[in-house]
Structures are given as structure tokens and as C-alpha cells.
C-alpha positions as CSV (number, residue, x, y, z in Angstrom):
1,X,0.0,0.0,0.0
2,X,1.4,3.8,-1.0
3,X,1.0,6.6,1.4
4,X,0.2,9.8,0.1
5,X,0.6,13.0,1.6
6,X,-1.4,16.0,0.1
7,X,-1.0,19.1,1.0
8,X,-2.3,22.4,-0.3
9,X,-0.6,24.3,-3.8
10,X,0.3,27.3,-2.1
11,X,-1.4,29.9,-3.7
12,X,1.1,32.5,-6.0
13,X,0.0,35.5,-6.6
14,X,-0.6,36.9,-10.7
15,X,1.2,39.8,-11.9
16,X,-1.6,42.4,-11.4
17,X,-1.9,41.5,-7.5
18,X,1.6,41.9,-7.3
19,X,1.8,45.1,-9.0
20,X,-1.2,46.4,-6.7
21,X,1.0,45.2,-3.4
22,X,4.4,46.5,-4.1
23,X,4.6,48.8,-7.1
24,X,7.3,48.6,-9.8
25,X,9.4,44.8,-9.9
26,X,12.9,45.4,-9.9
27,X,14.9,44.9,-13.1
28,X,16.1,41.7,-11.9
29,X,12.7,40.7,-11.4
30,X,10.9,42.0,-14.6
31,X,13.7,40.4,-16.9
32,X,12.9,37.4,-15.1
33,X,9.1,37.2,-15.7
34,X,9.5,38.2,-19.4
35,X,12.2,35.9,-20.1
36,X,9.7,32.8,-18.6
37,X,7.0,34.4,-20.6
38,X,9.1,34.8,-23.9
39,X,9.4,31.3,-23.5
40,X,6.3,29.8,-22.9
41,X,5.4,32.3,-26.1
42,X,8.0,30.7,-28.4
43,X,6.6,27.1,-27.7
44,X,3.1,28.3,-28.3
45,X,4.5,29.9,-31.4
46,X,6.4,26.9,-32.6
47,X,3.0,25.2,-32.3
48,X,1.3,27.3,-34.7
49,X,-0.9,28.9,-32.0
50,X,-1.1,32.2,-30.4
51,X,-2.0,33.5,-26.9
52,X,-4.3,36.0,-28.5
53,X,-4.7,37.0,-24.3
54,X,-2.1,37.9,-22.5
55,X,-2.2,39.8,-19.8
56,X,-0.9,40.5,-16.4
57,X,-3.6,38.6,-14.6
58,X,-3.1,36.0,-16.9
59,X,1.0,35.7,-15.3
60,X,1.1,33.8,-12.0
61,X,4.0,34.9,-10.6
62,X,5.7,32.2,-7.4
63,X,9.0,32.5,-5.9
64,X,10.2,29.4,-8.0
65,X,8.5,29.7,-11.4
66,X,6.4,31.9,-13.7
67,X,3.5,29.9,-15.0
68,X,1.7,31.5,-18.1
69,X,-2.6,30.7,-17.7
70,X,-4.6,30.5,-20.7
71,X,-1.7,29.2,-23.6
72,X,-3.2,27.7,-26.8
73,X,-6.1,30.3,-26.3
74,X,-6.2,30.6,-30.3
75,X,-4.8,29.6,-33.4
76,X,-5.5,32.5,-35.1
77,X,-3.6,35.5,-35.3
78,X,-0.5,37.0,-35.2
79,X,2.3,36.2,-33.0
80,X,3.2,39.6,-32.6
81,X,0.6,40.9,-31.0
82,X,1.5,38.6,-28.6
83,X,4.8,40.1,-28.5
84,X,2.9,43.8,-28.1
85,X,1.3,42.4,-25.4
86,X,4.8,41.1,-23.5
87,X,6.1,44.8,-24.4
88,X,3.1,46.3,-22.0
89,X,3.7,43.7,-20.0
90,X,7.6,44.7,-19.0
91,X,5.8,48.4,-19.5
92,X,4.2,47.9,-16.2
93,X,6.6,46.1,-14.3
94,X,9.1,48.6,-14.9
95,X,6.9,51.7,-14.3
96,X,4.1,50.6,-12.4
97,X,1.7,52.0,-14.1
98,X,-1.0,50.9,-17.9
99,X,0.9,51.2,-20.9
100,X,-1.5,54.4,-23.1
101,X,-1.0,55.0,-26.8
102,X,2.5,56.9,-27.4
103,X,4.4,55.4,-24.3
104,X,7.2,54.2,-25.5
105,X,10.6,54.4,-23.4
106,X,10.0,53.1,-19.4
107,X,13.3,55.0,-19.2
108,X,11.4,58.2,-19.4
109,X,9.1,57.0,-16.6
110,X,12.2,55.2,-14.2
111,X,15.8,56.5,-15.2
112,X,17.5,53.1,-13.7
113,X,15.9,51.0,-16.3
114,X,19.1,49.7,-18.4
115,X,19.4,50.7,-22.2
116,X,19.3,46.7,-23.6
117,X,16.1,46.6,-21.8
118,X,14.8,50.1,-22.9
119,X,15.2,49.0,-26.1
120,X,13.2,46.0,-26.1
121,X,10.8,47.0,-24.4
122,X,10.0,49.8,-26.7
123,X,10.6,47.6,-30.1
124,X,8.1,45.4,-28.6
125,X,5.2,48.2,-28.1
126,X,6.2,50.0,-31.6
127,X,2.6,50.5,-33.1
128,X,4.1,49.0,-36.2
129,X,3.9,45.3,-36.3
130,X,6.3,44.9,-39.0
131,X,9.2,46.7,-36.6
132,X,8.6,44.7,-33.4
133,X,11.1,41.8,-32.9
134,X,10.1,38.5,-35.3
135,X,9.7,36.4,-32.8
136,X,9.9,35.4,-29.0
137,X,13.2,33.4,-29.7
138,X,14.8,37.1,-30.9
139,X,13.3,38.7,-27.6
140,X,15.4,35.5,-25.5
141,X,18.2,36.6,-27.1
142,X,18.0,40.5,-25.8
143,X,17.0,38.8,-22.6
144,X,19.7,36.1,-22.0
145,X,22.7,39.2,-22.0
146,X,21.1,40.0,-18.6
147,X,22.2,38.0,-15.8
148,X,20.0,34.9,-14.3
149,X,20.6,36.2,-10.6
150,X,21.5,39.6,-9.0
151,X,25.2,39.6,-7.8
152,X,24.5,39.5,-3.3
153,X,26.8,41.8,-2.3
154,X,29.5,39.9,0.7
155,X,27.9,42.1,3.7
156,X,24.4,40.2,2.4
157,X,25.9,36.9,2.7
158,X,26.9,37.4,6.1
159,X,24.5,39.6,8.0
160,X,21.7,39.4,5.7
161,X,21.8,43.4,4.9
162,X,19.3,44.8,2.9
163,X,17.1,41.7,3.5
164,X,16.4,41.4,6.6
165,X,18.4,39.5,9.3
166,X,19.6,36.4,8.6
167,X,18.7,33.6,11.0
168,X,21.5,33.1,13.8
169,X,22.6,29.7,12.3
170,X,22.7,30.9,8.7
171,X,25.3,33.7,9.8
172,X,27.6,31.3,12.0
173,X,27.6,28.9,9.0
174,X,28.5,32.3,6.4
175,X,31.3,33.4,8.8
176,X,32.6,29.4,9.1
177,X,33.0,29.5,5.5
178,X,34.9,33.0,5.2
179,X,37.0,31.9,7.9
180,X,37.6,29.0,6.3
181,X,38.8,30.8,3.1
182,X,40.2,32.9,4.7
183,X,42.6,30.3,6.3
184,X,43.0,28.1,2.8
185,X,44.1,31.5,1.4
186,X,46.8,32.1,3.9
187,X,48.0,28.4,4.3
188,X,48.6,28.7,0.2
């Protein structure tokens, strides 16, 4: 006989609720979400399908992954659009606030956005189809110069700074480790 355990999904919360709590994502954070979107559009597009809805409500954003609601809504359409649609998308997180008709740089809105993503985030909402990137697999590119994780700076990894304190047992175990480094270095 197997035993099971079941225990609840923990609920994650979707881009808009996320927006609504804290404001703006960080960089880090945005180029995360529309690199796991970008993705889930470029199988959909392989496919021969579109979204045809995507949204921010439609991005349920957890700690561990982005999961993308409502793929294979169509087959119908033009993958770009979907592509428009990523572009408002990375609008909002960025600034925090609806993408309108004539937006077009989030570095105008938020001076700390970085050029690459500037860029693509204002190919991607050019009211011209035809100038938007071809494809989710040319957005991935743009996207995969960013890094996957934010450098933590050393103070971080041993008092927890700038993210609250760490547990007593996870900073013994951080200074155990520099001390330990710091020993190999001298003995070599």
C-alpha cells in the first residue's frame, strides 16, 4: 500500500496582485518574468498557435517559477501581437503604471531602467507590427545578455543586509566558510 501526503498548492500571486502590493518589480525581477514568458510564447509559437490574451492577470508569478494561464487560447492571429502584449507587459513592471497609446521608453518613466532593456521593451510596443522583434526566440536573445541572478553583495551573505536579518545559524555557517577561506588562502 502507498502513502500519500497532500497538502495544499500554495497559492502565488498573478502579476496584477503583485503590481497592486508593491509597485514597480525590480529589473532583476521583470527580466525574469519576461524571459519565462518569452518562452512559454515561443513554444506556443512553434506550435502554430497564439496567446491572443495575455495579460498581467493571466502571469502567475511564485517564488520558483512563472506559470503563463490560458496558452493555446487561439490559433488564429499573429504572434506579434502577442509580442505587443509582452512589451506592455515589461511596460508595467518597470513603471508601475497601464501602458496608453505613445508610451514608448520606461526609461522616461524610471531613469535606472538599463538601455538593452529600454530598447526591447520599446521595439516590442512600436505600433508597427512589422518593426517589433520577429519572434519570442529574438526577444530570449536580448534577454539572455542579462544575468539569471542579482550579484549579493558579501555584507548580504553574512548579515543578511538589505534583506532582513539572517537567522542566527545561517550567519555562523556564512562566517565558518569565510574563515575558512580565509585560512586556505593564507595556508597557500
Amino acid at each position: 500500500a502507498e502513502t500519500w501526503v497532500v497538502e495544499p498548492i500554495p497559492a502565488s500571486a498573478t502579476l496584477t496582485e503583485r503590481l497592486g502590493a508593491a509597485g514597480p518589480l525590480s529589473v532583476q525581477e521583470t527580466v525574469r518574468i519576461l524571459r519565462e514568458v518569452a518562452r512559454a510564447l515561443s513554444a506556443l509559437h512553434r506550435a502554430g498557435m497564439v496567446h491572443g490574451a495575455l495579460s498581467p492577470g493571466a502571469i502567475e508569478c511564485g517564488t520558483e517559477q512563472i506559470l503563463v494561464h490560458h496558452l493555446g487560447h487561439g490559433d488564429r492571429g499573429d504572434p506579434r501581437e502577442d509580442l505587443h502584449a509582452l512589451g506592455m507587459i515589461g511596460w508595467l513592471s518597470l513603471t508601475g503604471r497601464e501602458w496608453v497609446q505613445g508610451d514608448r521608453s520606461p526609461r522616461s518613466v524610471r531613469d535606472t531602467v538599463p538601455e538593452p532593456l529600454d530598447r526591447l521593451v520599446s521595439s516590442l510596443l512600436d505600433p508597427d507590427p512589422a518593426a517589433r522583434p520577429p519572434s519570442a526566440e529574438a526577444v530570449l536573445e536580448v534577454l539572455d545578455w542579462f544575468p539569471a541572478r542579482e550579484a549579493t553583495p558579501l555584507r548580504t551573505l553574512i548579515d543578511g543586509a538589505g534583506r532582513g536579518a539572517r537567522p542566527p545559524h545561517e550567519r555562523r555557517a556564512a562566517l565558518v566558510l569565510a574563515a575558512i577561506g580565509v585560512a586556505m588562502l593564507l595556508l597557500w
